[in-house]
N, C-alpha and C positions, 0 to 999 in steps of 0.2 A: 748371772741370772739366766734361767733356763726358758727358752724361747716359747711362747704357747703355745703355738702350732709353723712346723716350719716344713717344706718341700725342700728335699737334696738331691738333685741334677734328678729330677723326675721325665721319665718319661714312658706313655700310654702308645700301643699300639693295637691297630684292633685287624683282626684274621676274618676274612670271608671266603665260601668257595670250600666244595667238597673233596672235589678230585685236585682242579688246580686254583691251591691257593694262593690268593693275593693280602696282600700287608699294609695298612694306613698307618700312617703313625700321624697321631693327633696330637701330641705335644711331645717335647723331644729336651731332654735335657735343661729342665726346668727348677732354677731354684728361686725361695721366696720365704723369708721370713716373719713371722706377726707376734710382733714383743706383749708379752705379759703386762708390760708396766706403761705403754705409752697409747690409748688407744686413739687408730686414725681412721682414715676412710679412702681404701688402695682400690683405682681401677684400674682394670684388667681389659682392654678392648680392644677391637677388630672386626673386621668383616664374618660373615657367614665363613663359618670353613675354619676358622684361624688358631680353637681350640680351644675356646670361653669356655663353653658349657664343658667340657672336657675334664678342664680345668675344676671348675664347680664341683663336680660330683666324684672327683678326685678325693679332694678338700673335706668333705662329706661325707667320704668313707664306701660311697654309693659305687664305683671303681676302683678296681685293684689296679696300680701300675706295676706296667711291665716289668721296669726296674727303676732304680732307685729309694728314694722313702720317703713315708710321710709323717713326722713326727708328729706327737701330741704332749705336751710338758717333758720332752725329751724324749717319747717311748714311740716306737714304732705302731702306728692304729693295727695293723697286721695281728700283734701279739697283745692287745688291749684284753680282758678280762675283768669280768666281774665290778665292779665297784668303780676301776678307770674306765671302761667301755661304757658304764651309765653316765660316767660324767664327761667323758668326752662327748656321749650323743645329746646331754644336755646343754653344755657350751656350745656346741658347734652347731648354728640353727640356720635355716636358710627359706628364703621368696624368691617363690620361683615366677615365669612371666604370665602364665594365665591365671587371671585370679578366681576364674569360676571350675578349675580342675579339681581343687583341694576339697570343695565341698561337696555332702552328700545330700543328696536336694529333700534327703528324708528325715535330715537333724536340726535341730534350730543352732544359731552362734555358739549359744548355751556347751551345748556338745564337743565341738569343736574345739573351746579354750579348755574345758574341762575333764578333756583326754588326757592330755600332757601332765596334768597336775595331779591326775589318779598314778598317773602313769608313775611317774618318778617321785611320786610320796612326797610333795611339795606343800600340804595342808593337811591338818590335822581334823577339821570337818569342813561340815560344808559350807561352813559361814565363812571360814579363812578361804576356801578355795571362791568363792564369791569375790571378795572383797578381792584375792588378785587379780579375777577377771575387770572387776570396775578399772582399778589402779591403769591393767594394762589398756584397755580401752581409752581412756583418759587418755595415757600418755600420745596414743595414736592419733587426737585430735576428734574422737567420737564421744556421744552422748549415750553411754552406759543404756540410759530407760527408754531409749530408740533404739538400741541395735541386740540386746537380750531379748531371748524368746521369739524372734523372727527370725523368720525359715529364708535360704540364700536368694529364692526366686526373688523376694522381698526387698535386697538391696540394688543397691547401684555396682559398677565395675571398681570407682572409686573407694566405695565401701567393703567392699570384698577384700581387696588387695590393700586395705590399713587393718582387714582383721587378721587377716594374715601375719601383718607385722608382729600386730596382739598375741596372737598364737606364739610367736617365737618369743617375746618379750615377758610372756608369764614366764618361762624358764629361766629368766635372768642368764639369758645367754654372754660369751663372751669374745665369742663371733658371729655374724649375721651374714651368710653369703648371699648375696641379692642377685639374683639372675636377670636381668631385663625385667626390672621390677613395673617401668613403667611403658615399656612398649604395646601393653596390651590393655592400655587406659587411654578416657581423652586428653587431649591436650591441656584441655582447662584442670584437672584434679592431678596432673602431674608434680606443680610444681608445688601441691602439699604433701604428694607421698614424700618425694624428697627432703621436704622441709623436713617430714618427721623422720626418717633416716639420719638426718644429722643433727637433728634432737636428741635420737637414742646415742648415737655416738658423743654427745657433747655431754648430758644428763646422765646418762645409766653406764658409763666406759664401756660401751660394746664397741668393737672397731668393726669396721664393716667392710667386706671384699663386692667392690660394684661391677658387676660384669654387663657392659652394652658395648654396642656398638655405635649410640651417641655420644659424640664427644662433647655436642655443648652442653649435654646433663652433668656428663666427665667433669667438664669445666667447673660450672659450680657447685659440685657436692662434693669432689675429692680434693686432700692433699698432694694426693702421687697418683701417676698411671704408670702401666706395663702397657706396651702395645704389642700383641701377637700378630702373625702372619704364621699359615700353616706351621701350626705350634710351637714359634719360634722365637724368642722374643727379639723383636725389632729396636727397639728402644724405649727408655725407663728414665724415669725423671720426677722432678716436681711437677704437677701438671700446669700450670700458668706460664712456665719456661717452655715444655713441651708442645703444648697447643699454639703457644703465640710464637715461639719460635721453632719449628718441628727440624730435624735434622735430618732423620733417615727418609730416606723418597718414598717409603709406603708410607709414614706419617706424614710427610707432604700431600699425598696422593688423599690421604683419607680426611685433612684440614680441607684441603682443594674443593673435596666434594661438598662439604656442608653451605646451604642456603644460606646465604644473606639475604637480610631486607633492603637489596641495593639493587636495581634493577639495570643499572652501570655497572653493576660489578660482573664480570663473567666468569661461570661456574668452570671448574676441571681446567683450567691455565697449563696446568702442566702436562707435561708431554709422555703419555705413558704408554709403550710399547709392549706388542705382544710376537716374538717371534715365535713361528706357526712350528715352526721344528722344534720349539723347544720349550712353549703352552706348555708341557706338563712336567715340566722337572722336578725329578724326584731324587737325586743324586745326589752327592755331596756337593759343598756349594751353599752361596746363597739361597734362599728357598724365592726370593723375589729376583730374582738375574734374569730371568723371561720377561720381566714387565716394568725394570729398571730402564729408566733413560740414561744413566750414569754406568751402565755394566759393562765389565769387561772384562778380559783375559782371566787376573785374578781373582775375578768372584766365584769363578770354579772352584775355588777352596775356600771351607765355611771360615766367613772370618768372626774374631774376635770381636766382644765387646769391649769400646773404647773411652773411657772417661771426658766426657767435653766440658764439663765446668763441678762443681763439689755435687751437683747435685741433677745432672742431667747426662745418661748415656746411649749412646747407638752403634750397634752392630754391623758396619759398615766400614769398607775399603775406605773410603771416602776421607775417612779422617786420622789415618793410619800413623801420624802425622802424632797424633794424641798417646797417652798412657793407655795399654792396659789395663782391663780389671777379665776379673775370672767371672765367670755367670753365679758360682755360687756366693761372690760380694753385693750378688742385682740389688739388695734391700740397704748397703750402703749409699745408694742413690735416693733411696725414698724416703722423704722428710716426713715428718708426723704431724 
């Protein structure tokens, strides 16, 4: 069976500077599959810098990598045309983290859902293109005859970012890449965007790519995570092994950080070093050996990713001890 969408040893690099230029590379030999037939809910997280959104718009078609590929039902997005190129841009849908950027303060909701569905010939009049907007509203947890015909000033933050959902969910998407869907909400309407995130994954088989930097959202909305570090992946697993039991020291470092409601308990315990010579490393190598307590001699050569239980792996010396896997097996780690 032919994967839906998959990334093969992908990686983005970006060029600045006229005279002399310099080279980021924002993810780097990156693979990741999303099966056709099992849909889940795979986060992707890390810190600022580490290549989420990178990643996102990769996925999206919205960037070209450097090298590698990014398939869509087996076919490179690169050489998509006509008829595959409408339906991959119809499958492949994505929320982004502001929810007041998408709108145009001069259309009502109306507009907005009713784009997409002119767009790719999804109704036959105007009645059917109605009736999906009700459906997809609905399923978002909104009340259709409160949020038609009102203009964006008119809603809440919360309500913005479930129409959004709306928006990708009239197209019966078959992916939904969620960019920090809710860091740009309050805290109170957060744990309904979610809720309907893995509504639509549970109800409509959309599987959904969660990209934050929160791991307790990670926690309870996702199956699996990836964790990045300058575009690198850290460590991949099921997430409930991962978060409670983290392996690699930047996923220590980034459990370490999150708040408890324990005011005995004390934050950052671990010991995380930064040598001033060697703050920017950019060489081969670990990409965390600067800021590693455990680093040494050998982390100067990128090591492998190492299998530490059926379903949990980390890219680290440390366990060297363990099997092998290739980065292009990462999604052998991720449960559904």
């Amino acid at each position: 069976m032919t994967d839906l969408l998959e990334l093969r040893n992908v990686t983005k690099v970006f060029t600045s500077g006229l005279i002399q230029k310099t080279a980021t590379t924002a993810l780097e030999n990156v693979s990741l599959k999303v099966s056709s037939e099992e849909p889940t809910i795979i986060t992707v997280a890390g810190e600022s810098g580490s290549g989420k959104t990178t990643l996102a718009m990769l996925l999206l078609g919205f960037l070209e990598a450097s090298s590698g590929e990014i398939l869509y039902r087996g076919k490179d997005i690169r050489t998509l045309k006509g008829p595959e190129k409408m339906a991959y841009r119809r499958e492949v849908q994505a929320v982004f983290q502001d929810p007041f950027a998408v709108f145009n303060p001069f259309y009502t909701v109306d507009h907005l859902l009713s784009v997409p569905i002119k767009r790719f010939k999804l109704a036959s009049n105007k009645t059917d293109a109605r009736e999906r907007m009700v459906e997809a509203l609905t399923a978002v947890g909104l009340h259709p005859q409160d949020i038609l015909g009102r203009y964006p000033h008119q809603l809440s933050g919360g309500q913005r970012q479930r129409i959004n959902v709306a928006r990708s969910l009239v197209l019966r998407p078959k992916i939904l890449v969620a960019d920090e869907p809710v860091s740009m909400v309050d805290a109170s309407l957060r744990a309904n965007i979610l809720e309907t995130l893995q509504k639509l994954q549970r109800d409509y088989g959309v599987t959904i790519i969660y990209i934050t930097h929160d791991l307790t959202t990670a926690y309870h909305i996702a199956n699996s995570i990836v964790v990045l570090y300058r575009g690198n992946v850290m460590e991949a697993g099921e997430v409930e092994k991962v978060i409670k039991a983290p392996q690699h020291p930047y996923t220590q470092l980034l459990i370490d950080s999150i708040p408890w409601p324990d005011i005995n308990r004390q934050w950052r315990k671990s010991e995380v070093q930064v040598r001033e010579a060697e703050g920017s490393h950019s060489g081969p190598g670990c990409k965390f050996y600067s800021r590693c307590p455990h680093a040494h001699e050998k982390c100067r050569a990128t090591p492998p990713m190492y299998r530490l239980s059926q379903d949990q792996g980390a890219t680290c010396y440390l366990y060297d001890q363990h099997p092998q896997i290739s980065l292009e097996s990462l999604s052998d780690l991720l449960p559904v």
